[in-house]
C-alpha positions as a printed Julia matrix, in Angstrom:
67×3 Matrix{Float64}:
 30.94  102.93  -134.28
 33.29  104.76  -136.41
 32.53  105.29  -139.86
 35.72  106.23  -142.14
 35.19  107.56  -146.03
 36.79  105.16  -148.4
 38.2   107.71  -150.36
 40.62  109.52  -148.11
 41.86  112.87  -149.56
 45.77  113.67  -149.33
 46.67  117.12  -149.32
 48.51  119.07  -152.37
 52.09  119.06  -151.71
 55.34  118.28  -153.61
 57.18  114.79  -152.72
 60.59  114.73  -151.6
 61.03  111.88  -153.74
 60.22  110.72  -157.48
 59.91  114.45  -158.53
 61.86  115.75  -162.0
 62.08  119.69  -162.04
 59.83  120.74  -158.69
 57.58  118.33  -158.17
 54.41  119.78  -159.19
 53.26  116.97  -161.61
 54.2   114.38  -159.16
 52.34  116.15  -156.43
 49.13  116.32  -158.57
 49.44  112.68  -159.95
 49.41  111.49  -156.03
 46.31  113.98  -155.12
 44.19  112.64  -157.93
 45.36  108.69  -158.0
 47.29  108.89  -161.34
 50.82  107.9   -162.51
 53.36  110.87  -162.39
 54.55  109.75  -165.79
 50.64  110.4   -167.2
 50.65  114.07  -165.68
 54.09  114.56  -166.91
 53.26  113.85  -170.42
 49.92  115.26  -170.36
 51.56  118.76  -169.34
 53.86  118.29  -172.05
 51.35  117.8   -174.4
 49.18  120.84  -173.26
 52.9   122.95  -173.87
 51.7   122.62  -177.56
 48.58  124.33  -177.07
 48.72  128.21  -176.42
 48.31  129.31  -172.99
 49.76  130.0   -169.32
 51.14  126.52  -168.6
 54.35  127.97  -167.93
 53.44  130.26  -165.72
 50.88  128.12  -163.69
 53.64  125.34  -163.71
 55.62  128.25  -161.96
 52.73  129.27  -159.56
 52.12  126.03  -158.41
 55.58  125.59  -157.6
 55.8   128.65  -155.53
 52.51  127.64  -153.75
 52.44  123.66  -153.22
 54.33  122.71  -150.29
 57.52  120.23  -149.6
 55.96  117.31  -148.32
């Protein structure tokens, strides 16, 4: 008997398709089951707030791989 998980996990990577600048927000929507366009805007939002989003934006994109 085989007994598969009914959540099955995808790895972190950046799709070749329905990406806007690199691909990191649509990457992360996929991982977690949400909509691109909710990531998208929710990074936007956090631009408003002080911090590194930049530069993890940036890190992320230099570590998540092409699909």
């Amino acid at each position: 008997m085989i007994v598969t998980s009914p959540v099955k996990s995808r790895a972190l990577t950046r799709p070749r398709h329905n990406r806007w600048i690199a691909g990191v927000c649509a990457g992360l929507a996929r991982r977690y089951g949400m909509s691109a366009g909710t990531v998208r805007l929710l990074f936007l939002v956090s631009c408003l707030l002080p911090g590194p989003q930049f530069i993890a934006y940036l890190v992320l994109w230099a570590l998540m791989p092409n699909e």
